[in-house]
C-alpha positions, 0 to 999 in steps of 0.5 A: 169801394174796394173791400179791403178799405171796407173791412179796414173801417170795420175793425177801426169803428169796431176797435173804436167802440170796444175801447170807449169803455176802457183805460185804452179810451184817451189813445183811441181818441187821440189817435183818432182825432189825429188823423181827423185833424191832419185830414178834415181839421175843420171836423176835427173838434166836432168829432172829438165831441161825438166820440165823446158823446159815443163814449157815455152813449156806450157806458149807459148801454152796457149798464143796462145790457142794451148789446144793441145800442153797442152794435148801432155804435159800432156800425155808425162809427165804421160808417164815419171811418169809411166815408173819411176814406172814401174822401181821403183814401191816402190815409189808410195806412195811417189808420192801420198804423193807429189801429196796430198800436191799439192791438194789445189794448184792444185784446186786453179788453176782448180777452177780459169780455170772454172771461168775465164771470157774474155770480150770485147766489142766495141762501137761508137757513143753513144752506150753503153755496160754492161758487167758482170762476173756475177750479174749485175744490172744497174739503169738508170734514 
């Protein structure tokens, strides 16, 4: 198989993946379940129901941290991607289109897992803690 349709399932499994957990979810799937059904129509409710399925599998395992669960959903769905365009390789530039109306979406959601911040802090006595996400100043008088 030709490396650019590799690399071209790999960004659609990997966009699919990271938008499952955001407001971007309903546009990827129906994009997505589009094409299923314009190509391989007699698959297309079945994949719909495991998009879905890959959806709540992804959101348990961000829950509980499990980033590997994250990168065996990204890996099985770039695998489903590529063999629909091993069958129908006339598709491909229908799934860049799809993947291009994705893009502001997609780096919504990488922009806000790189700026997320998790604070927590404890105290007793008269302590005190500052936090911050980012500049901070504090005048104490």
């Amino acid at each position: 198989m030709e490396p650019e349709i590799v690399d071209l399932a790999r960004a659609a499994g990997t966009t699919l993946v990271t938008l499952m957990a955001t407001d971007a979810w309903q546009s990827a799937r129906s994009g997505m379940t589009a094409l299923w059904r314009r190509v391989l129509p007699a698959r297309a409710d079945g994949i719909a129901g495991e998009m879905d399925s890959a959806r709540e599998e992804l959101i348990a395992a961000r829950r509980t941290g499990d980033e590997e669960a994250e990168q065996e959903l990204r890996a099985e769905w770039s695998g489903r991607v590529r063999r629909l365009l091993a069958q129908q390789p006339d598709v491909a530039e229908e799934l860049r289109q799809i993947l291009l109306d994705l893009e502001p979406a997609r780096a919504e959601e990488d922009l806000r897992a790189r700026t997320e911040i998790n604070l927590r802090a404890e105290v007793s006595g008269s302590g005190r803690v500052y936090q911050a996400g980012r500049d901070q100043t504090i005048t104490e008088r």
